[in-house]
C-alpha positions in Angstrom: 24.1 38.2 -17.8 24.4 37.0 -14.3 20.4 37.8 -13.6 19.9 35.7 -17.3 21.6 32.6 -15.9 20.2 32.4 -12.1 16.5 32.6 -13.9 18.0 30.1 -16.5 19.0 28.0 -13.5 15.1 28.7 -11.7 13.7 27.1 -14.9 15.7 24.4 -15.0 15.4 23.2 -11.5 11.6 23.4 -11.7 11.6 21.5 -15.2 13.4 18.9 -13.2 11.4 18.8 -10.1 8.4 18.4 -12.6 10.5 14.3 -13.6 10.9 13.5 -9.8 8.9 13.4 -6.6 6.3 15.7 -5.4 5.2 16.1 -9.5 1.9 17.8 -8.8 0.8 18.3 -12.6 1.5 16.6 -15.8 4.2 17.1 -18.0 3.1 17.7 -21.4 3.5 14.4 -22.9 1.4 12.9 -19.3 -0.9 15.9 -20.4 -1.3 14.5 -23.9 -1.5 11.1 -23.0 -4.4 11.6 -20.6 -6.3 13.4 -23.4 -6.1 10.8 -25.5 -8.3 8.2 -23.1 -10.2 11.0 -21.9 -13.9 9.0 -22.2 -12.5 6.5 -23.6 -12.0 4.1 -20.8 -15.4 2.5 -18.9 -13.9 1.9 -15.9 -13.6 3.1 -12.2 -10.2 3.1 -9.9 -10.3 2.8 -5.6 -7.3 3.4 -4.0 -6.1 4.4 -0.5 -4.4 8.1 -0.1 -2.6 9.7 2.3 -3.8 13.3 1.2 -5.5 15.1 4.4 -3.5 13.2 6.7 -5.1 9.9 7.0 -5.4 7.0 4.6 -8.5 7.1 2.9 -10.5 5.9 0.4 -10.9 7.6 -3.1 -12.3 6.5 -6.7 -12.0 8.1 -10.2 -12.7 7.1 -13.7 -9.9 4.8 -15.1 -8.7 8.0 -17.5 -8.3 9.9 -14.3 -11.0 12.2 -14.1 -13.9 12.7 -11.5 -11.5 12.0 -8.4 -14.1 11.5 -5.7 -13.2 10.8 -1.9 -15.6 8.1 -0.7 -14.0 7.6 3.0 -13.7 10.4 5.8 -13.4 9.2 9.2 -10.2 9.1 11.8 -9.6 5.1 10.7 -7.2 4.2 8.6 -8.8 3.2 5.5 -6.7 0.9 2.7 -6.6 -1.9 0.5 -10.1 -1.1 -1.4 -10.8 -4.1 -3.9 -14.0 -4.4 -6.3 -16.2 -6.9 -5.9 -17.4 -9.0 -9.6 -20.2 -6.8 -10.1 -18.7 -3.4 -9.2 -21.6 -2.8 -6.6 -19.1 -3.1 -3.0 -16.0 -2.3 -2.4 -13.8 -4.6 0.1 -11.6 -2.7 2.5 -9.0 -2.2 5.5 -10.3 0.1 8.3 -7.7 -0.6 10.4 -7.5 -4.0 10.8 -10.9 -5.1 10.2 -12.6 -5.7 6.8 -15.4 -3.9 5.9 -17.3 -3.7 2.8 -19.4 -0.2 1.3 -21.0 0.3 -1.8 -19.6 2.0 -4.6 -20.3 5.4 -3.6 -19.0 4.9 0.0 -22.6 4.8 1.9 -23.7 1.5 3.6 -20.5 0.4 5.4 -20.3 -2.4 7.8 -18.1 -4.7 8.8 -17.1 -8.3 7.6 -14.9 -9.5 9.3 -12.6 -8.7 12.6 -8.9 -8.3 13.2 -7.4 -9.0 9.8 -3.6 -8.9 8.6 -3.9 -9.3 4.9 -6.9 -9.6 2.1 -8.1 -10.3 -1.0 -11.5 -11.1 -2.5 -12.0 -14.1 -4.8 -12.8 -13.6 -8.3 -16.5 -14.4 -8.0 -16.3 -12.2 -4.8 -18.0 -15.6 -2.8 -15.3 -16.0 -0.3 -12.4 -14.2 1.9 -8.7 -15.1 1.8 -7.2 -13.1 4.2 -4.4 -13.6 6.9 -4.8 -14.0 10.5 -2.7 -13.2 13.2 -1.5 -14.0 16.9 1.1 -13.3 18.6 4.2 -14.8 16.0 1.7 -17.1 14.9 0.2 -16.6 11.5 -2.5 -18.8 9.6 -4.4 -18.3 6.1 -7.8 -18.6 5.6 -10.7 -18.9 3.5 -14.0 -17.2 4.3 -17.3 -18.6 2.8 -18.8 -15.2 2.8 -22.4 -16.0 2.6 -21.9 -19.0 5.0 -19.3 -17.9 7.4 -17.2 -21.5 7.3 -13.6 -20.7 7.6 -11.3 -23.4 6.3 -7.2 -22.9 7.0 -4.7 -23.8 4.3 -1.7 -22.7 5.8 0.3 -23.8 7.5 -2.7 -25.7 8.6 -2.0 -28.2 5.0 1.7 -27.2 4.8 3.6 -27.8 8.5 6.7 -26.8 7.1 5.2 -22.4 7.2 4.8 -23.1 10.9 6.0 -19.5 12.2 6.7 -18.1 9.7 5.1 -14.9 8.5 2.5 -14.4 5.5 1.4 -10.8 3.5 -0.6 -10.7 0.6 -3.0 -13.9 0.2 -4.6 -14.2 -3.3 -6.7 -16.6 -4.3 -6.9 -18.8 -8.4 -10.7 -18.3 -9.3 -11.1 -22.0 -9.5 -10.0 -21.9 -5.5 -7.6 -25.1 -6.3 -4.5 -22.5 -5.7 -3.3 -19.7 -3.7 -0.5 -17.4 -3.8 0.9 -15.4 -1.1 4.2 -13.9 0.6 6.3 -15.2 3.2 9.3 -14.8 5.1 10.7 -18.6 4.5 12.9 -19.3 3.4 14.4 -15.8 2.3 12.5 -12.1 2.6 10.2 -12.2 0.4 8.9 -15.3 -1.6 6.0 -15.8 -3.1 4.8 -19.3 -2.8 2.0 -20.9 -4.6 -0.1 -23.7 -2.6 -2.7 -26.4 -3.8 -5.7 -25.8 -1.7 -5.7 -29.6 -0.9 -2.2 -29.5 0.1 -1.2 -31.8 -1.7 1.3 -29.6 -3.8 3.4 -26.0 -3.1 6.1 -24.4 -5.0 8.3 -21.6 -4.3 7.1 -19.3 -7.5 9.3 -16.1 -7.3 11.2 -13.9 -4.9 9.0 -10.7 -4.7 5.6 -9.8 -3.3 2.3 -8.5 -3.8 0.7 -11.2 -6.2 -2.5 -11.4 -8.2 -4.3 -13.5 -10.1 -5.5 -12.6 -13.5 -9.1 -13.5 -13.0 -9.0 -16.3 -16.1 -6.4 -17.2 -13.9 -4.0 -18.0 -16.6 -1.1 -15.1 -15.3 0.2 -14.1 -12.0 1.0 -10.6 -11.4 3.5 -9.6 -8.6 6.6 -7.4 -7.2 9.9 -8.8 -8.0 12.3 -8.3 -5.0 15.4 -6.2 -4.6 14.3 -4.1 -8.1 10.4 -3.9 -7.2 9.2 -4.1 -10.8 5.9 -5.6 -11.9 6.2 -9.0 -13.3 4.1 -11.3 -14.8 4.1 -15.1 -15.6 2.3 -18.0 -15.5 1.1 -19.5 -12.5 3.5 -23.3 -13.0 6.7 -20.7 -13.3 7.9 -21.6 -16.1 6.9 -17.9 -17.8 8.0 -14.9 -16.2 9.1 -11.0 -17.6 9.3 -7.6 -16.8 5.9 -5.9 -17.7 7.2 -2.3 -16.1 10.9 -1.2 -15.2 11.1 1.9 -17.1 9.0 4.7 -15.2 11.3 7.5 -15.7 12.3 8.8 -11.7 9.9 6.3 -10.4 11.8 3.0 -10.0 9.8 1.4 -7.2 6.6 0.0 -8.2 4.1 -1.9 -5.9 0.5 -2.8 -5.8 -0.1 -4.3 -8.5 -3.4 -5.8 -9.6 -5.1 -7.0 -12.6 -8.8 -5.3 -14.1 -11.6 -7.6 -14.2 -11.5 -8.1 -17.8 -7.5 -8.7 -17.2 -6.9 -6.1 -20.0 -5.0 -3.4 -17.9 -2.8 -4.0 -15.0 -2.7 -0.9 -12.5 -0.1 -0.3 -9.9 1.4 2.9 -7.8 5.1 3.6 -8.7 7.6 6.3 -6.4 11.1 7.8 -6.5 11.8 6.0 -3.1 10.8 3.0 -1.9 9.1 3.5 1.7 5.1 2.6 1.2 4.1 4.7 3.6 5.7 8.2 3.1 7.0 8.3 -0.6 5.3 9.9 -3.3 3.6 7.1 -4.8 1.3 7.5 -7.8 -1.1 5.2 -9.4 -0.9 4.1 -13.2 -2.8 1.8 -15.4 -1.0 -0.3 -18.1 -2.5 -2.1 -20.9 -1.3 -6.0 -20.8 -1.4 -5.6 -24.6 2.0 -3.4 -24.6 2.3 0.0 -24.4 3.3 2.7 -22.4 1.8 3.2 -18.5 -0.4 6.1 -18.1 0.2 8.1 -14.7 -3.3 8.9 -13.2 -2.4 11.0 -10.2 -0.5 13.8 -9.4 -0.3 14.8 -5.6 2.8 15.2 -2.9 0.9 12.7 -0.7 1.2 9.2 -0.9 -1.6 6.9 -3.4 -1.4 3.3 -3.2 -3.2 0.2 -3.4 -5.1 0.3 -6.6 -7.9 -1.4 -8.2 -9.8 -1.3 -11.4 -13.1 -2.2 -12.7 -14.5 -2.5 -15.9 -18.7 -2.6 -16.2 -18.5 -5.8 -18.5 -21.7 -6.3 -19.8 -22.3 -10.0 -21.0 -24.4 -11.2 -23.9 -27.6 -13.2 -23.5 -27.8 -16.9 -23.1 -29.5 -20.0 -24.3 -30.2 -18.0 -27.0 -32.4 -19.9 -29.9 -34.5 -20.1 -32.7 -36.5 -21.7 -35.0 -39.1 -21.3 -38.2 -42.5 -21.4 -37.9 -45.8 -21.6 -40.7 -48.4 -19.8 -39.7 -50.9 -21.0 -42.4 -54.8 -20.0 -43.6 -56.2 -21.7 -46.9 -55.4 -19.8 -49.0 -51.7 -18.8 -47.4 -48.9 -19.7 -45.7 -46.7 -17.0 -43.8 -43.3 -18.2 -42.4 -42.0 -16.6 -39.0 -38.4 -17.1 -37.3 -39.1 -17.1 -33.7 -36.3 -15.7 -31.5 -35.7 -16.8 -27.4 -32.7 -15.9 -25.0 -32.4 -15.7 -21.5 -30.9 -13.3 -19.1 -27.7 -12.9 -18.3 -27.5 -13.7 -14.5 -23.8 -12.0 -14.4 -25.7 -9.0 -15.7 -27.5 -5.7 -13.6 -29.1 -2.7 -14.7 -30.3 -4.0 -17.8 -31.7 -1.6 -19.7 -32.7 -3.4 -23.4 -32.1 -5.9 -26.1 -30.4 -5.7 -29.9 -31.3 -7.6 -32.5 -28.9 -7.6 -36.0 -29.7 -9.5 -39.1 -26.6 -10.6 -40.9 -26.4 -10.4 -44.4 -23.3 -11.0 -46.6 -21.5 -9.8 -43.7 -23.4 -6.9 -43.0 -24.6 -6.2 -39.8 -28.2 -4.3 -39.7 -30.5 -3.4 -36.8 -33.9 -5.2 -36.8 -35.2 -4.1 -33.6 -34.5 -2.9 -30.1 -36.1 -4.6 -27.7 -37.2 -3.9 -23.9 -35.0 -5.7 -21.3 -38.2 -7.2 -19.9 -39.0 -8.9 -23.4 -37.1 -12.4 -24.3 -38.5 -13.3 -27.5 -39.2 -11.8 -30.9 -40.8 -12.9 -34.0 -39.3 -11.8 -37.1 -42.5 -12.6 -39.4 -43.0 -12.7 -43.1 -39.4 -14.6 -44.1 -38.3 -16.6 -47.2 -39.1 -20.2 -46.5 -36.4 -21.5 -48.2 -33.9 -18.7 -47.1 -31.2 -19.4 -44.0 -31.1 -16.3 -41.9 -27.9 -15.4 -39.0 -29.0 -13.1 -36.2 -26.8 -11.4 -33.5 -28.3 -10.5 -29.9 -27.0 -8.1 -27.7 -27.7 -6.3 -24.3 -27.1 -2.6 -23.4 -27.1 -1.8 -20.0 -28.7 1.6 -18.6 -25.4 3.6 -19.8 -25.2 2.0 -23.1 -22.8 0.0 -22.9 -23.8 -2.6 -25.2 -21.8 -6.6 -24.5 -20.8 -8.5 -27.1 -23.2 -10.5 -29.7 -24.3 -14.4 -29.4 -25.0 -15.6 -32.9 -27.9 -18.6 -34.4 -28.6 -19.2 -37.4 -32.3 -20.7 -39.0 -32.2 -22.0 -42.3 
């Protein structure tokens, strides 16, 4: 009886290790839950880990397969964060800021001696913090052009030492959000870029913009949940507090469709040590989806989504192409190119009829025209355009109609 209980009492303690730190594989509803978006979820994750020792740089699919380490030198490496296009990846090797591409070859520097970063929304420009001494300053970068222009306390006297973390930038570059010590540990404040306005937004850290730039994601203080509202204030609620044996969540960001939010949560709250995991939450609702399972300590998340846009200036118009004795009627089809688009592959062309959608031709990515020939003359037709890219992932449709 006594040998029944003590094994009893094993299985018990190891069922609850499994809820708490050090959680090295799933339970079996984070089992389930991970099969259910297997493949289902076009995206790819960077984050900075702690596994052999050093922080480095690692990236998976967003359902949390195909972990791959990118990153293996003695530097810290941390902060990884996408660029628009999902080609470079932005990141802390110490304190510089270097960029790589996506599968960690090519690195070079950016910039020197940096505190804090972020990376715009069109990936153009550099917000990052400097430091000197007890003096810090934020800046933006121009990338491409290398002009630096400081907004605070540069714009706003009144942040004159005192200490900033976490500088993000509105993709319109008419606001930024960032940390400070003033005037209470931690406060996020939110600037005009002309200084000619600033607001104290929240207590907490860690903001993000959402790249329409219509929410703010961030830390709250004290309870380090994520919270999001909208950038004047007046909006603000819980989107996580209920990780069961994880209540300390940090790192928060927003995909670059702003469709998922991913973060790294822990039992404890020290960022350096604890076991933090990463998870990805819809902003829809629903429940978070753990992504990682190791002892070692995974922060900083981001996410990317390979959004592939539709064409544009697309057009159309019917033509007579006429002999004596006949007259054929064509619908002539043009579109441009997506600029925001790479690794086009090809072209979709739908005809709409009582709202059915029917392939009419596929199309090489180097073609931007098409004639649909022999059509009713007196007949209105609707045609949707498309572009797949070289993994098939196909974008939304633009619609015309020619009557």
């Amino acid at each position: 009886m006594k040998r029944t209980i003590s094994i009893l009492s094993i299985l018990l303690f190891i069922i609850s290790s499994l809820e708490g730190q050090y959680q090295t594989i799933p339970t079996l509803e984070e089992l389930k839950t991970l099969r259910s978006i297997k493949g289902k979820m076009q995206g790819s994750i960077v984050w900075s880990t702690s596994r052999h020792g050093n922080w480095d740089i690692y990236k998976m699919k967003a359902d949390g397969t195909d972990k791959v380490r990118l990153t293996n030198d003695k530097e810290w490496d941390r902060r990884p964060v996408w660029s628009k296009d999902g080609r470079w990846i932005y990141y802390h090797k110490d304190r510089d800021i270097y960029r790589m591409r996506s599968d960690g070859t090519d690195a070079k520097m950016v910039v020197e001696d940096v505190y804090s970063f972020d990376l715009s929304e069109d990936s153009l420009k550099l917000i990052y913090v400097k430091e000197e001494g007890k003096r810090y300053w934020i800046v933006l970068h121009d990338i491409e052009t290398e002009v630096i222009e400081e907004i605070v306390p540069a714009r706003f006297p009144e942040f004159n030492g005192k200490k900033f973390a976490y500088p993000t930038v509105s993709p319109d570059y008419k606001w930024i959000a960032f940390s400070s010590d003033y005037p209470w540990p931690w406060t996020i404040h939110i600037v005009n870029t002309d200084g000619s306005k600033g607001n104290v937004f929240a207590r907490g850290c860690q903001p993000h913009y959402r790249p329409d730039g219509q929410m703010v994601v961030w830390i709250t203080s004290g309870s380090h949940n994520v919270y999001i509202g909208t950038p004047d204030g007046k909006e603000q609620k819980p989107f996580e507090n209920s990780i069961p044996g994880r209540p300390h969540c940090y790192f928060p960001r927003w995909s670059n469709d702003g469709e998922y939010i991913v973060f790294a949560a822990s039992p404890h709250r020290d960022r350096g040590t604890s076991d933090y995991e990463i998870y990805i939450k819809p902003f829809s609702g629903g429940k978070a989806v753990r992504l990682t399972f190791h002892p070692r300590t995974d922060v900083y998340p981001d996410v990317f989504f390979l959004i592939v846009y539709p064409p544009i200036n697309f057009s159309g118009k019917k033509v007579s192409n006429r002999a004596l004795f006949y007259a054929e009627y064509i619908n002539v089809l043009s579109w441009q190119s997506n600029p925001n688009n790479y690794n086009i592959a090809k072209y979709r062309i739908y005809v709409i009829e009582k709202g059915t959608q029917k392939l009419l031709v596929e199309l090489d990515a180097s073609l931007l025209n098409y004639s649909q020939r022999n059509v009713d003359k007196d007949k209105s037709y609707t045609y949707a355009l498309s572009t797949l890219n070289n993994e098939d992932i196909e974008s939304n449709p633009t619609y015309i109609t020619i009557q």
